[in-house]
N, C-alpha and C positions, 0 to 999 in steps of 0.2 A: 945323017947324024942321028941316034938313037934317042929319043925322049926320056922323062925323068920315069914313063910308065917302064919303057923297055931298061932304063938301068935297074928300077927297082926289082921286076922279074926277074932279071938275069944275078941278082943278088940274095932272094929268093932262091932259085934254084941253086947258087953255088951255095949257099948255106943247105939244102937239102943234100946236097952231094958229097957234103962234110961227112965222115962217118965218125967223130967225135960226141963225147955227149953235151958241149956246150956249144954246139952248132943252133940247136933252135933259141938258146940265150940270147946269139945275138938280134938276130933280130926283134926278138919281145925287149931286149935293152933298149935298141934304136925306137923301137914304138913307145914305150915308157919315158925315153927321153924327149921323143918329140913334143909327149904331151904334157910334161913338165914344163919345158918352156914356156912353150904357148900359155903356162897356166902361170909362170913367172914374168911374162909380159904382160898379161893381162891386168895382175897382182899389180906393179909399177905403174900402169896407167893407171889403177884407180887410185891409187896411192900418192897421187902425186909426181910420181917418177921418184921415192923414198921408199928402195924396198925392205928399208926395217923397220914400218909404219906395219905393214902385215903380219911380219913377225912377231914384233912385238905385239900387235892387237891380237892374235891368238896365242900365246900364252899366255895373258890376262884370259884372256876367255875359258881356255882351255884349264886355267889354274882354278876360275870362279865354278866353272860347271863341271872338271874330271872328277872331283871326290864322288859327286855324287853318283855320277855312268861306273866308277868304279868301288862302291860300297865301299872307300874309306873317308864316308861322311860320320864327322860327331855333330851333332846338335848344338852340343853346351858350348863348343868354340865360336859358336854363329853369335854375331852381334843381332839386335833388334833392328829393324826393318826401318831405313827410312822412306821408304820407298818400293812399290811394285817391283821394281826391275830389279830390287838385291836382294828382296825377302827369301831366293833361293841360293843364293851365288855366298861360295867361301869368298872371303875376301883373302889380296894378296899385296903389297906393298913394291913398291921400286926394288929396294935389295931382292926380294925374294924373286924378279922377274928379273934382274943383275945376272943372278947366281944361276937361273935357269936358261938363258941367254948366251952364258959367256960374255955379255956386252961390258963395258965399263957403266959404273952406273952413273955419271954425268950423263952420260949417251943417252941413256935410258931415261933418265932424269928429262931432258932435255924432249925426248920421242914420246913421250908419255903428255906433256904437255902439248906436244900438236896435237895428238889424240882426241883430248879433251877441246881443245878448241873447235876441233871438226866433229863434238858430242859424241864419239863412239867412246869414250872412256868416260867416267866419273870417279873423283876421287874426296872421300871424304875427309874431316880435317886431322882427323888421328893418321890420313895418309892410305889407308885402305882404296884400293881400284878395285872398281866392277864396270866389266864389260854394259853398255846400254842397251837399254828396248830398242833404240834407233839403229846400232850396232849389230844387234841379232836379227832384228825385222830386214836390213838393207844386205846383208852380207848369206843371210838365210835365204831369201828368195833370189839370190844372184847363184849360190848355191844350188837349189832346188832349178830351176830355171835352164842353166849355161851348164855348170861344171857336170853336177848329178851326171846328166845323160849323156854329158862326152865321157866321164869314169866308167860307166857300166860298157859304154862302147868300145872304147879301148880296151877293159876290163874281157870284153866279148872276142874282139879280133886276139887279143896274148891268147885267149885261152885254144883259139882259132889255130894258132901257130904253133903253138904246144901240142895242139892233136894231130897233126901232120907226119 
């Protein structure tokens, strides 16, 4: 009976034998998707087994911290600081995280408030959300730590597959 090593080889080679140009796709697909998974498994276990608890807590994130990665930060729209942890962060509100979701915004409404109970979200009383220290500190080093170096490696083998 042939092992998962000799299917993979011999899958590997009929993809070599393919004379198509989207013959080395598949298999940079199949490695992309593996490690998607693995990285939406991961995601649900920390989350609870809620995977729109991630979702949602990155674009909160992604909405406090893009302006500025992408120079379309103004100044004069930033509220005063109540706090270390928002003095740099645009603020952004349930609809705005609705409408960038596609979610319904009860849903949101509703996910936003786990958030906050589990401290990676704050919300101030105008309704403004900023991602937390605790949020970026715990999610950053699992980041830096776990994913980092399985992306560059994965990142290594596509590029591996592509040169073949």
């Amino acid at each position: 009976m042939p092992t998962r090593n000799d299917k993979n080889a011999a899958a590997t080679d009929a993809a070599c034998a393919d004379p198509s140009p989207t013959r080395l796709l598949k298999p940079v697909a199949l490695l992309l998707a593996r490690h998607e998974i693995r990285n939406l498994k991961r995601w649900f276990e920390e989350f609870d087994r809620d995977i729109l608890l991630p979702i949602l807590l990155g674009e909160i994130a992604l909405h406090n911290i893009g302006a500025r990665e992408n120079g379309d930060h103004d100044p004069k729209s930033e509220e005063p600081c109540t706090g270390p942890q928002d003095c740099l962060l645009r603020p952004c509100n349930a609809y705005s995280i609705a409408a960038a979701t596609g979610l319904p915004r009860e849903t949101v409404r509703r996910k936003i408030s786990r958030l906050i109970e589990l401290g990676w979200i704050s919300r101030r009383e105008n309704g403004h959300l900023f991602v937390t220290h605790e949020a970026l500190t715990h999610f950053g080093s699992l980041l830096a730590s776990r994913q980092l170096g399985e992306i560059v490696e994965t990142a290594d083998r596509a590029r591996r597959l592509l040169g073949e």
